[in-house]
Every structure is written in structure tokens, then in C-alpha cells.
C-alpha positions as CSV (number, residue, x, y, z in Angstrom):
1,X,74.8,103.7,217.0
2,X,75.8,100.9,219.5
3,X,77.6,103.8,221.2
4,X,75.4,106.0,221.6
5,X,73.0,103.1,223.1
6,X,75.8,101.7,225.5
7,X,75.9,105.5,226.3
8,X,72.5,106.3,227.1
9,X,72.2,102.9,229.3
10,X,75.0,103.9,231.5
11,X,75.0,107.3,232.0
12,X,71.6,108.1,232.8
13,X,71.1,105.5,235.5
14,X,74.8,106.2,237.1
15,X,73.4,110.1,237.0
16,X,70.3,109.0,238.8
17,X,72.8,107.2,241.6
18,X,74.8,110.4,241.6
19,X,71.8,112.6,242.3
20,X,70.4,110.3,245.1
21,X,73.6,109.6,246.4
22,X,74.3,113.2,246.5
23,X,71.1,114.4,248.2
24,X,71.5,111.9,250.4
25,X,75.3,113.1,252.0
26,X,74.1,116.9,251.7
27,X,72.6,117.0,254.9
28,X,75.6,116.1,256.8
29,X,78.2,117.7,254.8
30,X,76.1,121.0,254.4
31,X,76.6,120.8,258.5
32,X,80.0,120.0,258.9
33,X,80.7,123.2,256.1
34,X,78.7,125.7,257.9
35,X,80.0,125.3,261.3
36,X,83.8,124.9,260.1
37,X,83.7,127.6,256.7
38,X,80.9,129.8,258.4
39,X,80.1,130.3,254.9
40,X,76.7,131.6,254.2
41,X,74.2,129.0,252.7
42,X,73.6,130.3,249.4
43,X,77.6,130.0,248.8
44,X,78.1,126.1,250.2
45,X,75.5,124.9,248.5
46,X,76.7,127.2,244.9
47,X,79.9,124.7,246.0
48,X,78.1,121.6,245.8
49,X,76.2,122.4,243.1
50,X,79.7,123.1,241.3
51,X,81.0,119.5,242.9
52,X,77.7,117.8,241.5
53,X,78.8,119.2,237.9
54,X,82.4,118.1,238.6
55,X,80.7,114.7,239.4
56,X,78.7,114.5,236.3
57,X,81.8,115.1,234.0
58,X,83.2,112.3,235.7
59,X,80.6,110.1,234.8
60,X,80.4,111.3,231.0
61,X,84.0,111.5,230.1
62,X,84.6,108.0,228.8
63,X,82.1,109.1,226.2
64,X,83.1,113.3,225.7
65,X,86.0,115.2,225.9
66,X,85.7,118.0,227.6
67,X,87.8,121.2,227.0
68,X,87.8,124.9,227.9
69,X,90.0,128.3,227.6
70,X,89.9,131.4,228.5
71,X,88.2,131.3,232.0
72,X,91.5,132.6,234.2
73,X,90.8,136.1,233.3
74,X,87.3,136.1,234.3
75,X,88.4,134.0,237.8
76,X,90.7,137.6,238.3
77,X,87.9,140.0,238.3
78,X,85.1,138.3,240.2
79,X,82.4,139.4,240.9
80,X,81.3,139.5,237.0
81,X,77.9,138.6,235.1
82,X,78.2,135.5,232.6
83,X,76.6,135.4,229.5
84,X,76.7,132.0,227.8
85,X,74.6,130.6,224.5
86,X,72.3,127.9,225.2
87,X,72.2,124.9,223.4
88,X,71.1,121.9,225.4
89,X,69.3,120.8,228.8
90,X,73.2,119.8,229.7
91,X,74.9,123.6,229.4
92,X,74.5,124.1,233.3
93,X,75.8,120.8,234.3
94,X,78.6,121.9,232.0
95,X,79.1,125.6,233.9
96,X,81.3,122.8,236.7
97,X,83.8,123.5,233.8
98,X,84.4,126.9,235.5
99,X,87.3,127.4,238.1
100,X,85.6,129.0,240.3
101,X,82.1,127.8,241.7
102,X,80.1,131.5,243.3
103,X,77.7,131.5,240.2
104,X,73.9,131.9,240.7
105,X,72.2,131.1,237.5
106,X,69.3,133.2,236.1
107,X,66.9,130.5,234.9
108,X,63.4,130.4,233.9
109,X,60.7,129.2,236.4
110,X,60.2,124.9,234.8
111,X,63.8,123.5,236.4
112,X,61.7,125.1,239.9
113,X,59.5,122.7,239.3
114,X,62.0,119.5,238.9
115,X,61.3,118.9,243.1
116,X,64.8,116.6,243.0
117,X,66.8,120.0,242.3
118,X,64.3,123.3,243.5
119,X,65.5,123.2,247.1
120,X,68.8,123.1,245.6
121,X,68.7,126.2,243.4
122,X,66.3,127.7,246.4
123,X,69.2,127.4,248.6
124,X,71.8,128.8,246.2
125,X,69.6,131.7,245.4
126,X,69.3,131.1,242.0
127,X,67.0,133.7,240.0
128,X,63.6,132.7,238.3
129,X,63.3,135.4,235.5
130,X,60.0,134.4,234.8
131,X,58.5,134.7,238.3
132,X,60.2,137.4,239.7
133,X,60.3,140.0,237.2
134,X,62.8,142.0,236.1
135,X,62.6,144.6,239.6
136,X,62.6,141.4,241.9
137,X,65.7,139.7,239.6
138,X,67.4,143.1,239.5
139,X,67.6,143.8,243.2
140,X,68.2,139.8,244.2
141,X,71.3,139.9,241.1
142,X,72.5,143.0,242.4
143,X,72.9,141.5,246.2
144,X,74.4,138.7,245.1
145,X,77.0,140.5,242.9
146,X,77.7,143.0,246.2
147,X,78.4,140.1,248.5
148,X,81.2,139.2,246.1
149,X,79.1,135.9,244.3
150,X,78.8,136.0,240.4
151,X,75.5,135.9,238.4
152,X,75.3,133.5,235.0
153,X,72.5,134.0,232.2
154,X,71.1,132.6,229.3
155,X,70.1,135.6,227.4
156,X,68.8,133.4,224.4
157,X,65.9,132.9,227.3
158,X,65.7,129.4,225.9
159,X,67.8,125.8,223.9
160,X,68.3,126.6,220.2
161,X,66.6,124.3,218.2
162,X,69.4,124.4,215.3
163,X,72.4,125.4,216.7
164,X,72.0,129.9,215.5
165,X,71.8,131.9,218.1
166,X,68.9,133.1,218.9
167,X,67.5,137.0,220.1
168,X,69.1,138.0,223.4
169,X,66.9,139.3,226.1
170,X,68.0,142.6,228.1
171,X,68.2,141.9,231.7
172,X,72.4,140.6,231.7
173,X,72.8,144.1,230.1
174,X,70.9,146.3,232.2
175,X,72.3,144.5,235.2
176,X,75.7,145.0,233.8
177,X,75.1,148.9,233.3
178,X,73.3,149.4,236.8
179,X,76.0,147.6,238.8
180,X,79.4,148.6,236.2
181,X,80.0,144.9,236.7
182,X,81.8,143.1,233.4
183,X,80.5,141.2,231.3
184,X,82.0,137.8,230.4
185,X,80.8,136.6,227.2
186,X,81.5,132.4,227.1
187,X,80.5,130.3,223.7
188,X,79.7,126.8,224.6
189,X,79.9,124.4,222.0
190,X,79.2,120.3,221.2
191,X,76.3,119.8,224.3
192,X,74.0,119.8,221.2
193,X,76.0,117.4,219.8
194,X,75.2,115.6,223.8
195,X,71.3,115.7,223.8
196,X,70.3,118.5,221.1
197,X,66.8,119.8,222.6
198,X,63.6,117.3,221.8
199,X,65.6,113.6,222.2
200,X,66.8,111.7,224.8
201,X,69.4,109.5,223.2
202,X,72.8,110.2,224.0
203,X,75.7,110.9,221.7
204,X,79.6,110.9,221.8
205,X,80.8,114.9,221.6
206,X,82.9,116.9,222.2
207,X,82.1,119.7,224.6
208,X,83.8,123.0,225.1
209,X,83.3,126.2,226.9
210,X,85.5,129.3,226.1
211,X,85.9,132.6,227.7
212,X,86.0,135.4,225.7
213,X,87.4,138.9,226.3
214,X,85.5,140.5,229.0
215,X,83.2,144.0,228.0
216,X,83.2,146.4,230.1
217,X,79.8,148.6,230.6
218,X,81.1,152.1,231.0
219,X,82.2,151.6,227.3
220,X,78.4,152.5,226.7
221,X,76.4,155.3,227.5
222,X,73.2,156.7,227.3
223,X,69.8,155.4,227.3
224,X,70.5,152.5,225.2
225,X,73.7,151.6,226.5
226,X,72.5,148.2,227.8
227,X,71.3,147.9,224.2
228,X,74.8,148.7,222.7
229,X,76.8,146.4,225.6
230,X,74.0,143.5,224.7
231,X,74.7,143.9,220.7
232,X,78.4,144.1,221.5
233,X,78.2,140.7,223.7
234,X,75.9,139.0,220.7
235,X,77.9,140.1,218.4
236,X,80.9,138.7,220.0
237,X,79.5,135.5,220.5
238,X,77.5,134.9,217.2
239,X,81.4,135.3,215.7
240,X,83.2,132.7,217.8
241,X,80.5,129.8,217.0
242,X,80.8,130.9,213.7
243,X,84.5,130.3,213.4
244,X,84.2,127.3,215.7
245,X,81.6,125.8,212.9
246,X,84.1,126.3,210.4
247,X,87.0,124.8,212.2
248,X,85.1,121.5,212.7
């Protein structure tokens, strides 16, 4: 109890100092990358998103222990389209756990509205798959993927409330057929353990984000091939957290 209250003390206010302190040295480091990378915006500021997660792990590791596996192989074949389970409001600080930083998330339209970060995910062309729609997500995801950047969803749409894994939506799938880009399925585990969805108390966890093997789309055909390639991906997924439940 006494540390999860030492950790709830500390680590929200030194993520509040991270946040302004980070917004505050964008300006002039988003300047000095453009002019000597000549990277496009959306990729710097996919970088310093990934730095701001790298940050944030840094801040939370004297209370979680962070681990991961199986991420080389999907670092090989960029561009690919991530599919992760979702199980608290921390999963996407956690995606800095990635080696590689080119990911623009598919998120539904509320973080928009968090004004500290929506110029952020503006910049780094994240999708809204709530606003958009699936023809407006479909064609930015598909630009994205062409100019070599990867795209990362949450096809439970929203947090589990008890840890199952919840109904998949289509659009990773359909994306994945149209564009015969892979399909990384990655199992995160222990950020419910974190800040489970509905509390704001912190808790001691342990955190970990595995790669599985990736599933290619042309093993699918036909009308429901996105269908198939998303109960293949599930299915793939729903058995790793199963076997990590039973090996805690």
C-alpha cells in the first residue's frame, strides 16, 4: 500500500515536469532536426513521441520492470501494421518499448481532445478512427505505410475492463489485405496491473510487450479474407495471454 502511494506521488508530478519540459524544448529541437535530417515532420515528431515514451520509462522503472521479446523480426520487415491488445490508458506510452520509432497509432477521437498532446499526434499523423471513417483512415494508413512509416492499432477499439480480450474491429485487417502489408500481432501484459481502467492509483508491475510471429495476408483469400487474417491474429493473441496468465 505505502508503495503504491509513494508511487502515485512521484510519478505523476515528475510526468507532468516531463511533459512541460518536453513541449517546452520541442520547438527548438523540432528546428535544428528538420534543417539537419530533412526529415519530414510527421517522422521527427513520430521520434519524439518515441523519446517521450523512452522518457516515461525512465521515470517509472524504480517502481516496474519492463521487459520485451520478439520485436527484431518485425524491426526487419518494416513497413508493417501492429496489432496490440489494450489494457490500460499507459499501453501507448509503453509502444517506446519498440526499437524502432515510424509508428502512427490508430486511436479513437477523446486523446484529440487532451490539447497538451493533439498537436502532437496532429503532427505525427496519427489516425482518428472515429472521425475519419474507415475511407478517410484507409487512404491516410495506406500513405503512411507507402512512405515506409508503420501503422499501430488497437483492434479491441477500447481498455478491457477484466483483462479478456475483447471483439476485434476490421479495419488492421482490411488494411493488411488491401496493402499485402504483415501483420505483427504483439500481447502486452502487466499495464493493468499499472493503472487498470477506472482508478488513478498507481501500482508496482511488471510490464511486457512481446512480438509474435508475423501473419502474412496473402495466406487469405476471398471476400472474407480480412475476416480469416483478423480471427487468425485474435486467435493468436487470446493464446499468448492465456499462457502468460498461467505462467504468473
Amino acid at each position: 500500500m505505502w508503495t503504491c502511494f509513494l508511487m502515485t506521488l512521484t510519478v505523476y508530478p515528475l510526468l507532468s515536469l516531463w511533459t512541460l519540459g518536453s513541449m517546452a524544448v520541442f520547438p527548438a529541437a523540432f528546428f535544428l532536426f528538420k534543417f539537419g535530417t530533412r526529415w519530414s515532420t510527421e517522422r521527427i515528431v513520430r521520434f519524439f513521441i518515441w523519446i517521450y515514451g523512452r522518457g516515461w520509462i525512465a521515470l517509472v522503472s524504480p517502481f516496474v520492470r519492463f521487459s520485451r521479446k520478439g520485436l527484431e523480426k518485425a524491426q526487419s520487415i518494416q513497413p508493417v501494421i501492429l496489432v496490440v491488445n489494450h489494457l490500460s490508458f499507459f499501453d501507448t506510452y509503453c509502444m517506446a518499448l519498440l526499437p524502432f520509432y515510424n509508428v502512427a497509432v490508430a486511436i479513437r477521437s477523446w486523446p484529440f481532445r487532451m490539447y497538451w498532446y493533439a498537436p502532437f499526434m496532429r503532427m505525427a499523423n496519427y489516425l482518428d478512427v472515429e472521425t475519419s471513417g474507415w475511407d478517410g483512415v484507409s487512404l491516410q494508413a495506406k500513405k503512411i505505410l507507402e512512405r515506409g512509416g508503420n501503422v499501430l492499432f488497437f483492434p479491441e477499439g477500447h481498455r478491457s475492463r477484466n483483462g479478456a480480450l475483447g471483439r476485434f474491429y476490421s479495419g488492421a485487417f482490411l488494411l493488411a489485405v488491401e496493402t499485402g502489408r504483415p501483420v505483427i500481432p504483439m500481447v502486452i501484459s502487466g499495464t493493468d496491473v499499472l493503472l487498470p481502467p477506472g482508478r488513478r492509483r498507481l501500482h508496482p508491475a511488471r510490464i511486457r510487450l512481446e512480438a509474435l510471429p508475423p501473419v502474412e495476408p496473402r495466406r487469405f483469400s476471398g471476400p472474407t479474407a480480412h475476416i480469416q487474417l483478423k480471427k487468425a491474429v485474435r486467435e493468436a493473441i487470446g493464446r499468448r495471454l492465456a499462457e502468460i496468465r498461467t505462467e504468473r
